[in-house]
N, C-alpha and C positions, 0 to 999 in steps of 0.2 A: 375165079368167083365172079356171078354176074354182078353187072353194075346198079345202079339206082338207076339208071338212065330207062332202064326196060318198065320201070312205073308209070312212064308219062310224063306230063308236063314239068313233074318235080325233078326235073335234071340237076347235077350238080352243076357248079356255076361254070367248072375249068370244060363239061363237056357242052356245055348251053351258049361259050364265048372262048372257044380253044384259042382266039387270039390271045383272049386276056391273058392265060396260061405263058403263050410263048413270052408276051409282053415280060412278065411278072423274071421269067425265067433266064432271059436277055438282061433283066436287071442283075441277078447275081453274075452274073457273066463281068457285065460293067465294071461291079465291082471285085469282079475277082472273087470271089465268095465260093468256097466249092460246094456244091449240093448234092445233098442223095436223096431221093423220094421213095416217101413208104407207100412201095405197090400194093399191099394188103388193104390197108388204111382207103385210099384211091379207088379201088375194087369195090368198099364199099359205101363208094361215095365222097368221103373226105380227104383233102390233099394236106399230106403229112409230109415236111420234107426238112432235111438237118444239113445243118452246116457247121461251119468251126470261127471261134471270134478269139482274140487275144485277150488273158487274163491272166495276171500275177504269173507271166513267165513261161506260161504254157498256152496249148491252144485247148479251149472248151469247145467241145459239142453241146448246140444248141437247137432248139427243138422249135419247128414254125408250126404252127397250125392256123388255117383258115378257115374262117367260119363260113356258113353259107352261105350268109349277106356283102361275101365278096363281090365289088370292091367296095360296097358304099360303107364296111363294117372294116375295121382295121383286123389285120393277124394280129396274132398273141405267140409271144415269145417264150421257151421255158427254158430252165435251167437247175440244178439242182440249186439249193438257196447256196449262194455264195456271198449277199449284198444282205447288211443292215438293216437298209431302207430301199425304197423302190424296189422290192422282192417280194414276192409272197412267203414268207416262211414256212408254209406247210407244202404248199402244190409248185411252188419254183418259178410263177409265170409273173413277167418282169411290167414295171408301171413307168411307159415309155412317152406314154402324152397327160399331160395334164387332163385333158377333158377328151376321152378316146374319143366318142362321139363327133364330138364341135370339131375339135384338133386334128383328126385326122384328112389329110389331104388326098380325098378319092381319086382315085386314077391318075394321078400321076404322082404317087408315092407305090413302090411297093414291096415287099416284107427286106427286101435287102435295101434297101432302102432308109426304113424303119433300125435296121440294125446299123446301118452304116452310119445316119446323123446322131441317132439318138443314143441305143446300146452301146458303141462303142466311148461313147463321151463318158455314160453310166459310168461304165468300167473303167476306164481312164481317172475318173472323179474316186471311184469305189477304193481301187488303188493306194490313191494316194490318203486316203481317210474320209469318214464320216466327217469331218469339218469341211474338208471342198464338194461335199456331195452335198450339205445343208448350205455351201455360199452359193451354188450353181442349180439351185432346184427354184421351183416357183414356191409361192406362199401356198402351202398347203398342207395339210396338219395330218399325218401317218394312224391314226389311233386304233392301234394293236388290235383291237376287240373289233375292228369291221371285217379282219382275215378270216373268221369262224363261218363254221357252215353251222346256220341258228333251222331249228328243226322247222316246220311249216308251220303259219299259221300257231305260233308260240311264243309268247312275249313278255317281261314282265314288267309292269312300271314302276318308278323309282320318283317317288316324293322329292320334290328337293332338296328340302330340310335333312334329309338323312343320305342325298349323294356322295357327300364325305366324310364317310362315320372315323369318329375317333378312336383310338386305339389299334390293336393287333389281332383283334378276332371276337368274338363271343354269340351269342344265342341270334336269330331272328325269327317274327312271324310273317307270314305272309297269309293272303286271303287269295284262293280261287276264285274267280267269278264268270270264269266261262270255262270249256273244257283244258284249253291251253295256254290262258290267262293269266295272271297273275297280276299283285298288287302288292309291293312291300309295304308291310302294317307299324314293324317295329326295329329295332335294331338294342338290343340289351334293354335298355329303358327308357330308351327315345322313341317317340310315336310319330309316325308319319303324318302330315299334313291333311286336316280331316279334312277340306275341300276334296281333296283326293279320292281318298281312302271310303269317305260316309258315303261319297257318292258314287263309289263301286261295291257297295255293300247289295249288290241282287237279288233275288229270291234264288234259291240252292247254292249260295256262296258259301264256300268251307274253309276253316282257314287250318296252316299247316307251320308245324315248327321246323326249324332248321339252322344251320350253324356257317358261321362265316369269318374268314380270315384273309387277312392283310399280308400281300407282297409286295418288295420292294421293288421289284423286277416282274415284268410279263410272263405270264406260265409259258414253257416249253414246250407243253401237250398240244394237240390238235389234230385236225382243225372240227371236231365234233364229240361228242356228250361222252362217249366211249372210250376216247384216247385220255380226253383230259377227266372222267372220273379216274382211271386207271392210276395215270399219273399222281392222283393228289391221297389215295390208298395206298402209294408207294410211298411218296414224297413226304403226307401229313395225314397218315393215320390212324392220327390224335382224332380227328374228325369223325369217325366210324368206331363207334364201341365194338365190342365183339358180341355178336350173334348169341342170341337168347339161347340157354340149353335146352334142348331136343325132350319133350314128353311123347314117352313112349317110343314109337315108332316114325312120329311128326319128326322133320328136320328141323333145325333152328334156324329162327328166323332173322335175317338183319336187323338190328335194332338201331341202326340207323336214321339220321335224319330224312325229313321228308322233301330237304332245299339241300344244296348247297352253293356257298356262293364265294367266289373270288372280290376282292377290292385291290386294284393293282396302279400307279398312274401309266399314264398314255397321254401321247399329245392332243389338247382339242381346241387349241386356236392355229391361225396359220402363219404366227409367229416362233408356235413349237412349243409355247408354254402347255404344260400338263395337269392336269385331273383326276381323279380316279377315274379307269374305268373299271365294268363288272363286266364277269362271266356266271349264270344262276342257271344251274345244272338242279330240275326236277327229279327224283328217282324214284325210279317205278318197278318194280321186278329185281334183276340184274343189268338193267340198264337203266337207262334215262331220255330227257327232252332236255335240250340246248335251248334256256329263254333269248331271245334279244333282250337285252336291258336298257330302258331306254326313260328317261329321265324328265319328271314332267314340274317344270319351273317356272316363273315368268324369266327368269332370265334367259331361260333354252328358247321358249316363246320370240325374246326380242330379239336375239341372233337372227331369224330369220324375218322378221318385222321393227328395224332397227330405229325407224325414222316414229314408232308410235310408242315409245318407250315409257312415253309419260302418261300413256292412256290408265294402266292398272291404276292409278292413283283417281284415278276419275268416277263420279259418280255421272249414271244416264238418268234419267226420268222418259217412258216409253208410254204415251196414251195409246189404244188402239194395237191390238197384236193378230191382226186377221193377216188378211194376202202380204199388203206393204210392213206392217209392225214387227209380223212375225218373222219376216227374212230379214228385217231389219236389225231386230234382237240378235239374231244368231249372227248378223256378219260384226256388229256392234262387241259381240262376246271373244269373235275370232280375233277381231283385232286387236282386243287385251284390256275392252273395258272393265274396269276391277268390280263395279258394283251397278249394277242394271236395278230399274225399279220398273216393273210392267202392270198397265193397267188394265183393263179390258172385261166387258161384260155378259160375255159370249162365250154358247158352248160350240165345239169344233164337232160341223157337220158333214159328213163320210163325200160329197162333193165340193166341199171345198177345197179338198184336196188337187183339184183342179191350176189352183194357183196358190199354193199353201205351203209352208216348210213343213204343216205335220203330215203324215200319212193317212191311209183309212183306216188303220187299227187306232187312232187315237179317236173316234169319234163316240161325240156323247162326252170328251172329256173338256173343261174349261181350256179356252183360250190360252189363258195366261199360265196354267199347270203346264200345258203340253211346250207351250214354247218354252218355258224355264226349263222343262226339264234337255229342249232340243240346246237351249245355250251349255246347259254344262255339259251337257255331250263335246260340244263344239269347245269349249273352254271350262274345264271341272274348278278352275282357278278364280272364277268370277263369280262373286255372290250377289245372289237374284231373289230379291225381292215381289212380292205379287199381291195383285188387289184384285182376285177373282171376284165377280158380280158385280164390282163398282160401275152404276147406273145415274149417269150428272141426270139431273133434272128429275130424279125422283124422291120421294117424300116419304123419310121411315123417320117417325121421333127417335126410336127405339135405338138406332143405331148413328154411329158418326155420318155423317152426309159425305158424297162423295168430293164437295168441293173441300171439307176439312180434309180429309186422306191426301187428296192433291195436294194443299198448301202443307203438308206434314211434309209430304216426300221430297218437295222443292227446298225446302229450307238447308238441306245440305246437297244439294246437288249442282251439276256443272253443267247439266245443260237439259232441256224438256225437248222431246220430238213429238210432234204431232200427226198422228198417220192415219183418223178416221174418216178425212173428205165430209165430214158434218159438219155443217160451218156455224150452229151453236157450239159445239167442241171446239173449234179451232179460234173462235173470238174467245172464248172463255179460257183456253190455256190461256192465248198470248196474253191475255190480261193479268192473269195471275201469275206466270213469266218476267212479265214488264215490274209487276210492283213486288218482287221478290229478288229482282233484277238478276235473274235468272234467263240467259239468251234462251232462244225458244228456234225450233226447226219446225216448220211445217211442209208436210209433202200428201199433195193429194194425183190420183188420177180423173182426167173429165171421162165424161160418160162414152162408156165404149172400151175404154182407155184408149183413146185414139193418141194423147197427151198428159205429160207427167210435170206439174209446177212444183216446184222447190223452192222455199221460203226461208231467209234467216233473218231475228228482231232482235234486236240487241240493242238494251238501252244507253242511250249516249251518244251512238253510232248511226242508228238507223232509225225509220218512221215507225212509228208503235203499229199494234194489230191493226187497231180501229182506223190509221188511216189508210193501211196499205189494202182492207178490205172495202172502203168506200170507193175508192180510186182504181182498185182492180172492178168491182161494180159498174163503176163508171165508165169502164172501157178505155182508161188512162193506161194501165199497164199493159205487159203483154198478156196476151191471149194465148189458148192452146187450141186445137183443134177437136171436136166433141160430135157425139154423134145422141143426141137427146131422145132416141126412141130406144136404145141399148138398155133397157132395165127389167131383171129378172126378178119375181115374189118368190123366194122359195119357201116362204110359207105364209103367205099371204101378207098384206100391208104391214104387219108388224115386222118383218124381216126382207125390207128391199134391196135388192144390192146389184149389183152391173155386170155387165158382159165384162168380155175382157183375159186375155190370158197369160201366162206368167211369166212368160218374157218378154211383153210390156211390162210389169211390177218390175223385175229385176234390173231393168235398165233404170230405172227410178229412184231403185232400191240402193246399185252401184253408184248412184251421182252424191241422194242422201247420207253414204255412210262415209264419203271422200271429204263431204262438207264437216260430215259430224267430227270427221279425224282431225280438220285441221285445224277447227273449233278447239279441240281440247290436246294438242300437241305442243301448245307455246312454240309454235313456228317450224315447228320440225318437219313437218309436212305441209305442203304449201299451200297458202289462201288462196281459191281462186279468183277473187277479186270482186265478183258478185254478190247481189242479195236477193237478186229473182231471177228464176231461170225457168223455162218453157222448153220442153221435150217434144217435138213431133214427130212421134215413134213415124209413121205413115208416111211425111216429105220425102220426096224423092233430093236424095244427097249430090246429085250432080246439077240440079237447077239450084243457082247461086242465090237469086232472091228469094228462093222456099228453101231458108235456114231449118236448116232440123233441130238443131239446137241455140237457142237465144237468150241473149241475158240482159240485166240491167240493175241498177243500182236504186237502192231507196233511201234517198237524203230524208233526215228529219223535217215534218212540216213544219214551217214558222210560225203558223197560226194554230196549232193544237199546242193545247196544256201540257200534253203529257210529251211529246215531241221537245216541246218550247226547250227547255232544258239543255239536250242532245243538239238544239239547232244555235244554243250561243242567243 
């Protein structure tokens, strides 16, 4: 059979580096290992080659295969399952580095090698029981339900509130809302978490009945929708009524559920304690779609952002959700603040997109709509408040002023950001910040965005607005660098706004949401130790006295009233 070699550049690795081959080959040698190589396999392309390891008394054949990102990419080992853990149960391919990737030592490790420190220890451990295979492993948590092959692009989420349902089995709903989507709605008479659930409620979303039961022990079937439908038609029966009688000449039809779902535990810390996991088998036909089940908490959240644990608890206040507000919202959401309030008086226009979190199908729609709806994208768990059209400095009897909405929202909140660069905005938060004692963040770009300043007033601690705005005036603080002819009308005087593109905002964006974390983390994440800091996106970073990034502190003034206090 010809080789791949006759395609071109895309050689296999063993004929593109026949050293590395003998290399590799010299290794089993070393170790005594005896080898056979699959020439069919080789032929076309891939180097297959089996050898013998000791286990429980006998010698196993075992199966190498190399991938084609040899050497940078480790082999993989098989075997038929003989092992607990560190085995795949269904496919036999053994879990010999903790992080194959990271852990694997290219080029000078190779597959006998692999087998020699690692596998044979496995087995050796296996041998003697599951208890010296969990004293001799690293912290890492096995959880049975990652072995499945999950169909493509097919997932279901799973509310918190209902990840470990009570009891042995009974009814569930679920809602469609995209083709392979899902959304658990219900579990018997428990309702999934409407943060969740309302907010995957789409236009063509269907929702679909189905049934579900509790094991004690992980299903045997696998590793896809077909094996383990089969199995639980074997197993549990009960689950599948029997097929409607046949009218006429019509076949009967399965009257079956339209889900079905496993709840079993598995381990999912890496101390080994356990959880339930799911398996949520769609069916369609005579077969089915294998969902991922995947579980949407703040606690699943804080596993992976451990240090802002305390953020859900947290309310934001958001003025201004253009370029800087609006990435600000979404990273502000991602990081797990529980309650966002956004203000903003603007519709989002199809070139703003430019430096924008929304896109250009949102145009034409308010500001504050489209970022709220981009946070619960980014976090369905945090609730978002909005003040579309709120406009300071205009004059309706008829309706609340926007200075009342502002002092409404601050009244329970942890912290106000400021992200308009207006600097009637920016005096008038931090004022109403200062006497609601309410910290205040302000972050604008100068013109151009050549430069990104970052502001925090905190009463007690630091100088109130009014001075840190005279005294930045005054050319006392730092300066950022600016380029004064950068201003674009994009619709004439009533709508001026700046050059500028979005990865200068996002650098801006990344410093104000680190400040904003640690602001509301009770220390869990660290203060940086400033209260004003200057960006100069443009310095060149190798010239030591053109700091690109600078900071400094703002003591209370002595001689202001409102200071006085803060300064003793």
């Amino acid at each position: 059979m010809e080789s791949r070699a006759s395609t071109g550049k895309h050689r296999p690795w063993f004929e593109r580096s026949p050293e590395l081959l003998a290399w590799e080959l010299r290794r089993f040698d070393a170790w005594r290992f005896p080898y056979e190589i699959d020439e069919d396999a080789k032929a076309r392309g891939f180097l297959i080659l089996r050898t013998e390891v000791p286990f429980a008394g006998e010698q196993r054949s075992v199966e190498v295969r190399y991938p084609a990102e040899t050497p940078e990419f480790p082999p993989v080992v098989f075997d038929e399952p003989v092992l607990g853990r560190h085995q795949h149960p269904f496919h036999g391919n053994f879990c010999l580095l903790g992080r194959p990737e990271d852990d694997w030592p290219a080029a000078s490790w190779g597959a006998a090698d692999l087998i020699g420190y690692q596998l044979l220890e496995l087995l050796t451990d296996g041998e003697a029981g599951e208890a010296t295979v969990r004293a001799n492993e690293e912290p890492m948590p096995e959880p049975y339900s990652a072995y499945y092959r999950y169909d493509h692009n097919a997932a279901i989420l799973i509310p918190g509130n209902l990840a470990s349902p009570a009891g042995q089995g009974g009814s569930l709903r679920v809602r469609r809302f995209r083709a392979r989507q899902f959304v658990l709605l219900a579990m018997d008479k428990d309702t999934g978490d409407p943060r969740l659930t309302d907010f995957l409620q789409l236009p063509g979303s269907r929702e679909l009945t189905g049934r579900w039961i509790r094991l004690n022990t992980p299903p045997p079937a696998g590793p896809n929708a077909r094996e383990l439908l089969g199995w639980l038609r074997e197993e549990h029966g009960e689950l599948f009524p029997p097929p409607r009688p046949p009218r006429g000449k019509q076949q009967g039809r399965d009257s079956g559920p339209d889900v079905v779902a496993i709840v079993f535990p598995e381990e999912a810390l890496p101390d080994g304690t356990p959880r339930d996991g799911w398996l949520v088998v769609h069916r369609s036909g005579s077969g089915g779609t294998l969902l991922h089940a995947q579980v949407v908490s703040e606690e699943e959240r804080s596993r992976r952002i451990p240090e802002l644990s305390e953020l859900p608890k947290r309310k934001v206040v958001v003025i201004g959700v253009g370029g800087l507000g609006g990435e600000l919202a979404v990273q502000l959401a991602r990081a797990g603040v529980g309650r966002l309030h956004l203000f903003d008086h603007d519709r989002f226009e199809a070139s703003n997109s430019v430096r924008h979190v929304l896109g250009v199908e949102m145009a034409g729609i308010d500001k504050s709509e489209g970022v709220a709806d981009a946070c619960r994208r980014a976090n369905p768990l945090s609730e978002i408040a909005m003040e579309p059209g709120v406009h300071f400095g205009s004059v309706d009897p008829k309706s609340p002023t926007a200075l009342e909405r502002l002092e409404a929202a601050l009244e329970d909140a942890d912290l106000v950001v400021e992200t308009t660069g207006v600097n009637q905005i920016e005096t008038l938060v931090s004022r109403v910040a200062w006497e609601s004692d309410v910290p205040a963040v302000l972050c604008w770009l100068t013109d151009g965005a050549h430069a990104g300043h970052l502001v925090r007033l905190v009463a007690g601690r630091t100088a109130c607005g009014k001075c840190f705005f005279t005294r930045e005036r005054a050319g006392e603080l730092l300066q950022g660098d600016a380029d004064p002819t950068a201003v674009a009308f994009a619709q004439g005087c009533s709508h001026p706004t700046t050059t500028g593109a979005s990865f200068e905002h996002s650098e801006l964006v990344a410093n104000t949401t680190r400040l904003c974390a640690s602001m509301l983390s009770e220390g869990a994440y660290p203060d940086p130790g400033w209260d004003h800091a200057v960006m100069n996106f443009r310095h060149d970073p190798r010239v030591a006295e053109n700091r690109r990034f600078v900071a400094e502190d703002l003591p209370p003034t002595e001689d202001c009233a409102r200071c006085r206090p803060a300064a003793g």
